[in-house]
C-alpha positions as YAML, in Angstrom:
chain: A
units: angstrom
residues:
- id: 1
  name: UNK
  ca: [39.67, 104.97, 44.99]
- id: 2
  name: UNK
  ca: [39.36, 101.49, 44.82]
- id: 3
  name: UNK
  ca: [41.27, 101.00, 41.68]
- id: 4
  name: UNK
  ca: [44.15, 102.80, 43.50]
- id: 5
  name: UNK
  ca: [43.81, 100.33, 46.55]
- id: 6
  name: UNK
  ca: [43.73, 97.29, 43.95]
- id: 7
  name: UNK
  ca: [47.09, 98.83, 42.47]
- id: 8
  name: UNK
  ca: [49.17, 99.27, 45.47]
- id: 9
  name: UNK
  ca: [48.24, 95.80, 47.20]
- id: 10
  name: UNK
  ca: [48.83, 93.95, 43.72]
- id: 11
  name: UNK
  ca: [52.35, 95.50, 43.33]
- id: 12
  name: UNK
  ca: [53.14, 95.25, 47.44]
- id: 13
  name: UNK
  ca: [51.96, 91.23, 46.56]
- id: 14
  name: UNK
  ca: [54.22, 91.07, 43.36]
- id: 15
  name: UNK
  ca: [57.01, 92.48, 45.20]
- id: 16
  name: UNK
  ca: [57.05, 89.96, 47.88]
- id: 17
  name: UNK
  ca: [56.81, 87.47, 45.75]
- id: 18
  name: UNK
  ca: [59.98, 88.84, 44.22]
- id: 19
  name: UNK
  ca: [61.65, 89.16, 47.40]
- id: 20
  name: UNK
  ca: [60.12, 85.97, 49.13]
- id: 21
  name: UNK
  ca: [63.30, 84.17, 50.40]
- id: 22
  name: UNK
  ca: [63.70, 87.50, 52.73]
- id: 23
  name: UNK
  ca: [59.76, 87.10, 53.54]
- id: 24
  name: UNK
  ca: [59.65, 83.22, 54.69]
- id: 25
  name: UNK
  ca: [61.89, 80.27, 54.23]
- id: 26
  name: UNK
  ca: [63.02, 79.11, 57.40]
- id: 27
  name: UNK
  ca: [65.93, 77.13, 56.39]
- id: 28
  name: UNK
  ca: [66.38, 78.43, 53.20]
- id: 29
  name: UNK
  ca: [67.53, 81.89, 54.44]
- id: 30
  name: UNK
  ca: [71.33, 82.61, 55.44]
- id: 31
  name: UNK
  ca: [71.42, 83.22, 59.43]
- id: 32
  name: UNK
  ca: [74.45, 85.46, 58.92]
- id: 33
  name: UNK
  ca: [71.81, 88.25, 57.22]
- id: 34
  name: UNK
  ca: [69.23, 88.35, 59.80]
- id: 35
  name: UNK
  ca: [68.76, 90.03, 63.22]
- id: 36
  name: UNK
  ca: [66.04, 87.76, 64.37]
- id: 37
  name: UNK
  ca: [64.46, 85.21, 62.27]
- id: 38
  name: UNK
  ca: [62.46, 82.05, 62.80]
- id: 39
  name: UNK
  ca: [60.36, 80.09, 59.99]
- id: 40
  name: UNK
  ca: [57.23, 79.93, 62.07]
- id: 41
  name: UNK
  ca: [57.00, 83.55, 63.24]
- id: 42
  name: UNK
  ca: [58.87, 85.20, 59.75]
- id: 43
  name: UNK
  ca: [55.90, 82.71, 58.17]
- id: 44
  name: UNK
  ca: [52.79, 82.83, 59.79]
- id: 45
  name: UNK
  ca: [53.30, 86.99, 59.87]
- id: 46
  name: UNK
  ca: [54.04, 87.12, 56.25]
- id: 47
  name: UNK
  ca: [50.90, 85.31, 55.81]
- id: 48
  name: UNK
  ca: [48.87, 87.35, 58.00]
- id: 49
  name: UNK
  ca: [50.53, 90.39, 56.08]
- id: 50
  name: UNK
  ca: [49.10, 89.48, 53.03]
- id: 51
  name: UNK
  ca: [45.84, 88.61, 53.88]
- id: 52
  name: UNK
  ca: [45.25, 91.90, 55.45]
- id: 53
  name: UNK
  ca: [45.94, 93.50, 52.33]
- id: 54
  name: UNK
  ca: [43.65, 91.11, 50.63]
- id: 55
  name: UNK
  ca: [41.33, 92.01, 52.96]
- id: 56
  name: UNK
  ca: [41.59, 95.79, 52.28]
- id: 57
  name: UNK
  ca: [40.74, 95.41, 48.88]
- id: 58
  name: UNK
  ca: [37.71, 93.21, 49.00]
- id: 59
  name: UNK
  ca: [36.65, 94.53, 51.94]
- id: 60
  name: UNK
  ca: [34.89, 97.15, 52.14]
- id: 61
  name: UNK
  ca: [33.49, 97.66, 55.63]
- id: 62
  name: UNK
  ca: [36.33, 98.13, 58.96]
- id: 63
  name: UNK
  ca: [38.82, 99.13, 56.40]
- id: 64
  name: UNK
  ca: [41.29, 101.45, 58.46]
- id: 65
  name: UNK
  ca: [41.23, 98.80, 61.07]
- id: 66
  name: UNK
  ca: [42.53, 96.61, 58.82]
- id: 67
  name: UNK
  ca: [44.79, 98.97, 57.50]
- id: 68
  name: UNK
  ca: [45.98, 99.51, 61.38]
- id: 69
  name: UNK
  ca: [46.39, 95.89, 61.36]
- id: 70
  name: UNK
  ca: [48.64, 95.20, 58.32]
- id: 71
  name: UNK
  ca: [51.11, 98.37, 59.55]
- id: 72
  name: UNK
  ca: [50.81, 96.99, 62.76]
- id: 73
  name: UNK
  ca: [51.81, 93.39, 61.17]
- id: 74
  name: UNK
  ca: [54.60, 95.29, 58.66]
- id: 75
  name: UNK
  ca: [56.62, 96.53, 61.22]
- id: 76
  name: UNK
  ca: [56.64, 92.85, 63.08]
- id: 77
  name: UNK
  ca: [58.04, 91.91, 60.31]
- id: 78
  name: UNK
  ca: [60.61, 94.63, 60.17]
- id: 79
  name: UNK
  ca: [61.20, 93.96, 63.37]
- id: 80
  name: UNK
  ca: [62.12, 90.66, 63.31]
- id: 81
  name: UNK
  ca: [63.98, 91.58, 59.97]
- id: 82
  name: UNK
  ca: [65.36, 94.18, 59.48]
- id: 83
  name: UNK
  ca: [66.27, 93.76, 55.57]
- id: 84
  name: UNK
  ca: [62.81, 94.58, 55.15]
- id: 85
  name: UNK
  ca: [62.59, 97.83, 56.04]
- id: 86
  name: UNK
  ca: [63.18, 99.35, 52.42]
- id: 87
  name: UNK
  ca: [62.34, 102.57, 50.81]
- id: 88
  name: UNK
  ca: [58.94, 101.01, 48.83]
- id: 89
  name: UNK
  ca: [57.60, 99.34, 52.14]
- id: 90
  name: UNK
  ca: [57.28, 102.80, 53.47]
- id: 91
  name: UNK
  ca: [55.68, 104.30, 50.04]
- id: 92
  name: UNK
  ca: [53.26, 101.51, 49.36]
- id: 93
  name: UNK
  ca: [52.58, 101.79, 53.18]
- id: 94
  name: UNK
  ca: [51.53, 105.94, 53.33]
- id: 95
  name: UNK
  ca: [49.78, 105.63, 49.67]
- id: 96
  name: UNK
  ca: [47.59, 103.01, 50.88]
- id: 97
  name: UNK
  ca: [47.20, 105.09, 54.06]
- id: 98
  name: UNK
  ca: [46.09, 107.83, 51.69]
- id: 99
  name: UNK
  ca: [43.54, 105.72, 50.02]
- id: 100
  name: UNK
  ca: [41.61, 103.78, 52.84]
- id: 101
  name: UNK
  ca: [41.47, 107.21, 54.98]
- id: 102
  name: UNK
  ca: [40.18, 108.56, 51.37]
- id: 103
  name: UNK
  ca: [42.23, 111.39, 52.04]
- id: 104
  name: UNK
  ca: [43.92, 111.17, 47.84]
- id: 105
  name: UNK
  ca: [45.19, 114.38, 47.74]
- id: 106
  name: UNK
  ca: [47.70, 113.66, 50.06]
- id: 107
  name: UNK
  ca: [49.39, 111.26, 47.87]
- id: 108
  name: UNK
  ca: [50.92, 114.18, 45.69]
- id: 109
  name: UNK
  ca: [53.10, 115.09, 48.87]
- id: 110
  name: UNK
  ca: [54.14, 111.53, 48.77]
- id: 111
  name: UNK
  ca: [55.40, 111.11, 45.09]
- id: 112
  name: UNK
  ca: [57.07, 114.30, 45.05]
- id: 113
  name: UNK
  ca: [59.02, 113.98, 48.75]
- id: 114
  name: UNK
  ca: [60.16, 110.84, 47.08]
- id: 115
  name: UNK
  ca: [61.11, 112.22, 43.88]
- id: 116
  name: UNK
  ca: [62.80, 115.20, 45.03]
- id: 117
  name: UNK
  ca: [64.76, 112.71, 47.36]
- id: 118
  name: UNK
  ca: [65.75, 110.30, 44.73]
- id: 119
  name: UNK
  ca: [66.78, 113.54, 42.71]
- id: 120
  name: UNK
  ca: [68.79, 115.20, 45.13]
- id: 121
  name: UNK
  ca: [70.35, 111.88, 47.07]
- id: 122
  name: UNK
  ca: [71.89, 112.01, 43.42]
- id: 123
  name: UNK
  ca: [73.69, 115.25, 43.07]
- id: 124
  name: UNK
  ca: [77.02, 113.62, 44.70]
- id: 125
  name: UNK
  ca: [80.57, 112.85, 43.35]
- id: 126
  name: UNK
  ca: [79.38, 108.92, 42.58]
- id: 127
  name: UNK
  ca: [76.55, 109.06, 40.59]
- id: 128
  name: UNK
  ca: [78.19, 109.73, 37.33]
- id: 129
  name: UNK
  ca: [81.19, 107.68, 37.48]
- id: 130
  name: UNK
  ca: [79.10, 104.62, 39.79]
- id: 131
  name: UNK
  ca: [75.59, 104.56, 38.26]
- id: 132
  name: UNK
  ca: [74.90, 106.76, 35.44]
- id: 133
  name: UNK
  ca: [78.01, 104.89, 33.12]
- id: 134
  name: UNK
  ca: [76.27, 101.51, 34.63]
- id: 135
  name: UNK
  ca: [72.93, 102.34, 33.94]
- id: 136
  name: UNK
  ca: [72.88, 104.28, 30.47]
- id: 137
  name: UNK
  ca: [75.90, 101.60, 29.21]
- id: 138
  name: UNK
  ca: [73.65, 99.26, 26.96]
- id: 139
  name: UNK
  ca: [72.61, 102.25, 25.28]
- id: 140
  name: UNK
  ca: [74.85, 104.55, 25.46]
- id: 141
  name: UNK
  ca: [78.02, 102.33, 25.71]
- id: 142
  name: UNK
  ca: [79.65, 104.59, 27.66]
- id: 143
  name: UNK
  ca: [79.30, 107.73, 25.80]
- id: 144
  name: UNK
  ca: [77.38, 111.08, 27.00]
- id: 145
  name: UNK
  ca: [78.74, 110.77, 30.64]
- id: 146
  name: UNK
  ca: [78.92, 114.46, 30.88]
- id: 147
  name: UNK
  ca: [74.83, 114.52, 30.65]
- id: 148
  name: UNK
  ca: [74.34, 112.91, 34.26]
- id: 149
  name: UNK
  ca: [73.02, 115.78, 35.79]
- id: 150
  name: UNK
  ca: [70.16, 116.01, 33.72]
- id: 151
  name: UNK
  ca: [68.76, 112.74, 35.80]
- id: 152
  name: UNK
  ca: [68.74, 114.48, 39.23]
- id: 153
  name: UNK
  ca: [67.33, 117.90, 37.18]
- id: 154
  name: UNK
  ca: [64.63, 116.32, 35.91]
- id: 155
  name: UNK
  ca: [63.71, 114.63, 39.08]
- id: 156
  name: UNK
  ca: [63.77, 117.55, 41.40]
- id: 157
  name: UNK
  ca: [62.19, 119.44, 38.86]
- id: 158
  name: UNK
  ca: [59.21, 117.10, 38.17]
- id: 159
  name: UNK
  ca: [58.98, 116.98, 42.44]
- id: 160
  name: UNK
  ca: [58.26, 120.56, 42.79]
- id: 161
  name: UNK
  ca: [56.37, 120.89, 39.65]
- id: 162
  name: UNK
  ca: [53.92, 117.97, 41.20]
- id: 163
  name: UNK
  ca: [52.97, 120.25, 43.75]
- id: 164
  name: UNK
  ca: [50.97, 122.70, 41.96]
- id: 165
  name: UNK
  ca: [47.79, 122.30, 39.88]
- id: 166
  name: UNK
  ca: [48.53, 123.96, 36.71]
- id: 167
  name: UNK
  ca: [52.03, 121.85, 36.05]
- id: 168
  name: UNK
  ca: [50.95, 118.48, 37.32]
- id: 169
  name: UNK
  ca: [49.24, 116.75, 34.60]
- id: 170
  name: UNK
  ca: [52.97, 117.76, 32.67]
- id: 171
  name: UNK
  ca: [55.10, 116.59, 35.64]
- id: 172
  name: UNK
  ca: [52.93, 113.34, 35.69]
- id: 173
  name: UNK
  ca: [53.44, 112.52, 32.10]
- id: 174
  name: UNK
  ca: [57.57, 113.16, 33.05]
- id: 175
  name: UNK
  ca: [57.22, 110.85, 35.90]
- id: 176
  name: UNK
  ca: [55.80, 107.89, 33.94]
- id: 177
  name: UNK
  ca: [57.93, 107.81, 31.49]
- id: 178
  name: UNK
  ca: [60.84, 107.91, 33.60]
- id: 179
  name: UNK
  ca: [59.08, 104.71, 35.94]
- id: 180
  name: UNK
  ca: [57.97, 102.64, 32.37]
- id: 181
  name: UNK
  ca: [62.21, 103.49, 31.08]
- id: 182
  name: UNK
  ca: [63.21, 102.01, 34.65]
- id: 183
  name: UNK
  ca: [61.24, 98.99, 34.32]
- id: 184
  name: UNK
  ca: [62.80, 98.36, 30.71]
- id: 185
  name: UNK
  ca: [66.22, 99.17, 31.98]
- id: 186
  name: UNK
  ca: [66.12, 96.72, 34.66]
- id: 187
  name: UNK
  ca: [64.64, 93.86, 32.66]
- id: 188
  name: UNK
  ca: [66.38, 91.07, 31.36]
- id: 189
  name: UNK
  ca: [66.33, 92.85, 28.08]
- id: 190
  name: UNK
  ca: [68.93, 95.16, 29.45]
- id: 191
  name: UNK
  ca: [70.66, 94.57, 33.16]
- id: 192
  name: UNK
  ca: [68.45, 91.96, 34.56]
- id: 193
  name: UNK
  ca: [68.89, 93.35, 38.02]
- id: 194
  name: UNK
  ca: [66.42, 94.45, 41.03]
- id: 195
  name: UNK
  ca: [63.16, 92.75, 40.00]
- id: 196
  name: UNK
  ca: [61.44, 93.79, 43.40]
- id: 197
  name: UNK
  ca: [61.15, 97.29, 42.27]
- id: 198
  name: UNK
  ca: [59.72, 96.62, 39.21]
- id: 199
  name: UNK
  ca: [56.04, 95.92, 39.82]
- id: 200
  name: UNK
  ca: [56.96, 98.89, 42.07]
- id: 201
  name: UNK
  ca: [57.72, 101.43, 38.89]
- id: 202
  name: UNK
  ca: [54.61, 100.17, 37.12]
- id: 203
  name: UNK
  ca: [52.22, 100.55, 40.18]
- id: 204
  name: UNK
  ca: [53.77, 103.92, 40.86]
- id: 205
  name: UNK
  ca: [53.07, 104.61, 37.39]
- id: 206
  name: UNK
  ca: [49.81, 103.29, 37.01]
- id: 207
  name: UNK
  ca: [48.75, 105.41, 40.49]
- id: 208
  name: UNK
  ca: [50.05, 108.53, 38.65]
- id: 209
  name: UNK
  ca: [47.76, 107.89, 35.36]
- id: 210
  name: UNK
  ca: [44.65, 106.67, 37.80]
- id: 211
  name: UNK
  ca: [45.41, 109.53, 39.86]
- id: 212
  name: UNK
  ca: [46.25, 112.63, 37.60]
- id: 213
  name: UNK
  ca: [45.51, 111.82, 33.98]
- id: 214
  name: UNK
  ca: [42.47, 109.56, 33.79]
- id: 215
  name: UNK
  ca: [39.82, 111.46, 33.82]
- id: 216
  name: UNK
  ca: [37.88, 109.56, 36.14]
- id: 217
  name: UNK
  ca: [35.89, 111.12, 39.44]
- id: 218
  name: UNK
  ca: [37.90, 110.17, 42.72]
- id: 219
  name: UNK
  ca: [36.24, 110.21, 45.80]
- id: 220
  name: UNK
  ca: [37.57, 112.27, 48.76]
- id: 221
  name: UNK
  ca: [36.46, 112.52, 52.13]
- id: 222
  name: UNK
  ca: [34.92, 115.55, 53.71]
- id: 223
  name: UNK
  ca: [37.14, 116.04, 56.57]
- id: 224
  name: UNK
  ca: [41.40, 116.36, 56.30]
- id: 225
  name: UNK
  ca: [43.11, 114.24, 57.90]
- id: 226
  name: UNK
  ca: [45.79, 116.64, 59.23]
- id: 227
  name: UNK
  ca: [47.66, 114.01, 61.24]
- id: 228
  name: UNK
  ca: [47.83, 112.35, 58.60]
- id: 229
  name: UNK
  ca: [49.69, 114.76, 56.18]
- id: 230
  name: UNK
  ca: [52.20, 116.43, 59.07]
- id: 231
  name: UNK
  ca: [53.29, 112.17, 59.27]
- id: 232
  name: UNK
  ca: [53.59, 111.92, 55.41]
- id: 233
  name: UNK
  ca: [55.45, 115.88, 55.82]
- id: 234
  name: UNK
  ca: [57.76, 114.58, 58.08]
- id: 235
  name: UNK
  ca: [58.68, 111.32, 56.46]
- id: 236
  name: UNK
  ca: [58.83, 112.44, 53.06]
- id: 237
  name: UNK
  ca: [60.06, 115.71, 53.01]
- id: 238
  name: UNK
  ca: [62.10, 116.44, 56.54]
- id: 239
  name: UNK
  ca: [63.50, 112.64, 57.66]
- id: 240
  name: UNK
  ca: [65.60, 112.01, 54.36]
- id: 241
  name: UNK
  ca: [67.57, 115.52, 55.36]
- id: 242
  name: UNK
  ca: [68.41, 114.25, 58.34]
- id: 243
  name: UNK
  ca: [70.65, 110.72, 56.69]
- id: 244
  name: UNK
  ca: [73.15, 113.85, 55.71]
- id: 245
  name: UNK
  ca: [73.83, 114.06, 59.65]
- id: 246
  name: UNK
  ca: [73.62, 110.47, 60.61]
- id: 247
  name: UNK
  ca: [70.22, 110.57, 61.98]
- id: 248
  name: UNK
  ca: [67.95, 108.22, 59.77]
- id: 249
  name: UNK
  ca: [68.22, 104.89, 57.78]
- id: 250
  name: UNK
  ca: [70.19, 105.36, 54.26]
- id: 251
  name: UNK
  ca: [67.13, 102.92, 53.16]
- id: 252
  name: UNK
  ca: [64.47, 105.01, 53.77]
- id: 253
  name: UNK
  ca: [66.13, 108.44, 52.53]
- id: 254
  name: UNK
  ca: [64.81, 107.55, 49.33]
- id: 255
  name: UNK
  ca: [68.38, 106.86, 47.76]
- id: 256
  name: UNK
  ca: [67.22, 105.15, 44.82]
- id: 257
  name: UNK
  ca: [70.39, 104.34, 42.64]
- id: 258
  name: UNK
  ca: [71.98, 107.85, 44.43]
- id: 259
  name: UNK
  ca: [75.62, 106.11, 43.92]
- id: 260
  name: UNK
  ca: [75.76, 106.64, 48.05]
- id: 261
  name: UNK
  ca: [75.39, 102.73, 48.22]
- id: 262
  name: UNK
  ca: [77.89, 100.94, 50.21]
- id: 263
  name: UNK
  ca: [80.29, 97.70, 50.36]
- id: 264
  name: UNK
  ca: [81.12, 95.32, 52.39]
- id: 265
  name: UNK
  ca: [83.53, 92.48, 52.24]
- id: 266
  name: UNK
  ca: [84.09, 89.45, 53.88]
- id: 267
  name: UNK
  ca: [87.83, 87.90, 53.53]
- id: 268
  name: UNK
  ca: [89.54, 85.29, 54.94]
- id: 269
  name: UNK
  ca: [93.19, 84.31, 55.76]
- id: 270
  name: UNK
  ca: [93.03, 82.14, 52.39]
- id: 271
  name: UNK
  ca: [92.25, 84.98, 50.25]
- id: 272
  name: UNK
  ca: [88.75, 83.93, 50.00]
- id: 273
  name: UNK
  ca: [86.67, 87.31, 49.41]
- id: 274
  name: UNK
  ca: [82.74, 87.81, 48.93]
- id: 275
  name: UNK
  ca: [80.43, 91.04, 48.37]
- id: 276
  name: UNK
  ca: [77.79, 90.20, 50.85]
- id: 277
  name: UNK
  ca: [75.78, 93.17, 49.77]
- id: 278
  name: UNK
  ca: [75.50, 91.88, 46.11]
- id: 279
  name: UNK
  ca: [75.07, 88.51, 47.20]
- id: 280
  name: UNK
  ca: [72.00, 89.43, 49.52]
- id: 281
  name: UNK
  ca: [69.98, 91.50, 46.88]
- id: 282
  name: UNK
  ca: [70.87, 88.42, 44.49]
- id: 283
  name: UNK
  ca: [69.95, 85.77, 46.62]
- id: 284
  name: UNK
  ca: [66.98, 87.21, 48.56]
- id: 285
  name: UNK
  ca: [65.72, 89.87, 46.54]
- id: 286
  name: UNK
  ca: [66.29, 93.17, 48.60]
- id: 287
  name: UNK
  ca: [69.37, 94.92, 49.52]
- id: 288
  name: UNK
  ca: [71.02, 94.40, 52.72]
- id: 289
  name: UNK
  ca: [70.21, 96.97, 55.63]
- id: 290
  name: UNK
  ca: [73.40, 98.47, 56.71]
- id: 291
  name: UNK
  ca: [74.07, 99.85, 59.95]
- id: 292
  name: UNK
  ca: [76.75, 99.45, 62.54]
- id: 293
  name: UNK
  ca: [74.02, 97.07, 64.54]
- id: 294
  name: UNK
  ca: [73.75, 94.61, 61.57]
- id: 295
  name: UNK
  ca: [77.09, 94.82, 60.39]
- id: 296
  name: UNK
  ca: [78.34, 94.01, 64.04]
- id: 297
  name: UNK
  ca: [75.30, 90.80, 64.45]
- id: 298
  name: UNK
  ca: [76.78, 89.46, 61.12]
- id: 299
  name: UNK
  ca: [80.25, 89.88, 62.30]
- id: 300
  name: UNK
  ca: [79.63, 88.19, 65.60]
- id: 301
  name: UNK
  ca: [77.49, 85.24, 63.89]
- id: 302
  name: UNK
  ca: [80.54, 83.99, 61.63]
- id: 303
  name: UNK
  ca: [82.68, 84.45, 64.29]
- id: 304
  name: UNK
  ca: [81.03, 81.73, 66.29]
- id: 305
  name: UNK
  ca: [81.85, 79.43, 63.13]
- id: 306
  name: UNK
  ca: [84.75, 81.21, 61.34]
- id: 307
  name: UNK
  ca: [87.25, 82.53, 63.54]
- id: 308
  name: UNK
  ca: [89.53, 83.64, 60.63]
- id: 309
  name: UNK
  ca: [86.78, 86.06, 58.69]
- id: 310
  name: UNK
  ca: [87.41, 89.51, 58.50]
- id: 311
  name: UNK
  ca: [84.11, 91.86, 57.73]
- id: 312
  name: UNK
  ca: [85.43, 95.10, 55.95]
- id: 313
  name: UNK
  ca: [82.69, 97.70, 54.91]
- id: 314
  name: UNK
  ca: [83.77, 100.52, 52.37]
- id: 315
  name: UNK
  ca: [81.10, 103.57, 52.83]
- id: 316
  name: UNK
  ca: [80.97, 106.90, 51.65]
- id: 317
  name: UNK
  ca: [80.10, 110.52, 53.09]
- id: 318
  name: UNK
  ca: [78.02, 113.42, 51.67]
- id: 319
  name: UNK
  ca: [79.62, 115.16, 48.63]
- id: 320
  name: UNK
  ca: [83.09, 113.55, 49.32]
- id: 321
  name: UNK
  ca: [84.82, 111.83, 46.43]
- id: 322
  name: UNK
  ca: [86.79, 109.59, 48.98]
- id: 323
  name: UNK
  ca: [85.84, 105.86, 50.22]
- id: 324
  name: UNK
  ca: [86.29, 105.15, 54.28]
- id: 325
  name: UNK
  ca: [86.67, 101.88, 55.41]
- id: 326
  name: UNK
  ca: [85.62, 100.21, 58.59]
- id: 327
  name: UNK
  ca: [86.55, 96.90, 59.92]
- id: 328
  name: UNK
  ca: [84.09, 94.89, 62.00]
...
């Protein structure tokens, strides 16, 4: 149990420290990507953030208070930033949940709600021609295109196979290899893209070896904590559904790399153009939160300064192989 608690709050610490400019900075952080932000309350709460997780792991007496307190400190921070509300703050969040309440089981609803997400999210018109040609290209160069669906297969399939005793330890070794070939893929040895999520992959994976393969006695409280696993149900499993009807974040439906991902634009009158979204996962480390709210706060903030910007965002619907575009 403890090694699990020392894995998730190592990788949550890694990737802020990949993502840091979005975490603190004051000054160094673009106002036109920020809701809310001020250096002395984005600071001292990213501080306090981190210290409660410290304090989980060494810790070993009031732990769920402490736990209590660094959710209760996360979504401050989410609050007054909402860039930060991404797909592994709510993983790393419920996992440690599951750990400090001792309650381990539950974490196999976890991993495979967010597998069979990221598997189906993937089963769209984009993924082969928008991420699957990117993604396979320094191996493949380009070749084998017509294999894409065996990515969201063997997702879905290593989700539902998770779920049951006698396939797990299989699905588990599946898993892990897929997390250690996304780490590689990312690194500068191939695309050199996205380093917050890879201490992510490797904790994930190391949680799944800990958890499933090594034979080592975990201990598990008595009682079940059934609150507990109808929150992680509902999150994992039900929530992500609901982005298909408009009614929940696209960065929390678990779209990891789905080819659903968005664009948006800003041009001016002297054919000036820039990519926002590429330049905020670039420059701060996680990818832009999208919603007609943010869009319309980064609109009205280069307004105030440049009248003649235009903010154009290109999105796409469910299993439609056509673009819409929206002007802000």
């Amino acid at each position: 149990m403890q090694k699990s608690i020392l894995i998730i709050v190592f990788t949550w610490i890694f990737q802020i420290w990949f993502s840091l400019p979005s975490w603190i900075g004051g000054q160094l952080a673009d106002e036109y990507f920020f809701n809310f932000y001020h250096p002395l309350l984005n600071n001292t709460l990213t501080i306090l953030f981190i210290l409660s997780l410290l304090c989980i792991t060494f810790c070993y007496t009031h732990r769920k208070l402490l736990y209590f307190l660094s959710a209760a400190l996360l979504v401050a921070l989410c609050t007054v930033n909402i860039h930060l509300i991404q797909p592994w703050q709510l993983v790393n969040l419920f996992l440690l949940g599951c750990f400090v309440f001792k309650q381990t089981h539950l974490a196999v609803l976890i991993f495979s709600g967010l597998f069979f997400w990221s598997g189906m999210n993937k089963v769209n018109p984009w993924f082969q021609t928008e991420i699957f040609s990117w993604f396979f290209s320094p191996l493949f160069n380009g070749k084998w295109q017509q294999f894409y669906f065996l990515i969201p297969a063997i997702e879905i399939t290593s989700a539902i196979l998770l779920l049951f005793q006698k396939t797990r330890k299989n699905a588990v070794i599946v898993c892990i290899a897929k997390h250690i070939f996304v780490v590689f893929m990312l690194s500068p040895l191939f695309h050199n893209w996205n380093y917050v999520v890879i201490p992510w992959n490797i904790g994930l994976a190391s949680i799944l070896y800990v958890l499933y393969l090594k034979p080592v006695k975990i201990n598990i409280s008595n009682y079940d904590f059934k609150l507990l696993r109808y929150i992680i149900i509902i999150f994992f499993w039900i929530c992500p559904a609901l982005w298909y009807i408009g009614l929940w974040p696209f960065n929390l439906s678990f779209q990891l790399y789905s080819g659903y991902h968005s664009s948006t634009y800003l041009y001016a009158d002297n054919g000036y153009k820039k990519e926002i979204e590429q330049y905020y996962i670039v420059k701060y480390g996680v990818p832009l939160y999208v919603s007609d709210h943010s869009l319309r706060s980064i609109k009205n903030k280069i307004v105030r300064k440049h009248p003649n910007i235009t903010l154009m965002h290109i999105y796409k619907l469910p299993f439609i192989k056509e673009k819409k575009l929206k002007q802000f």
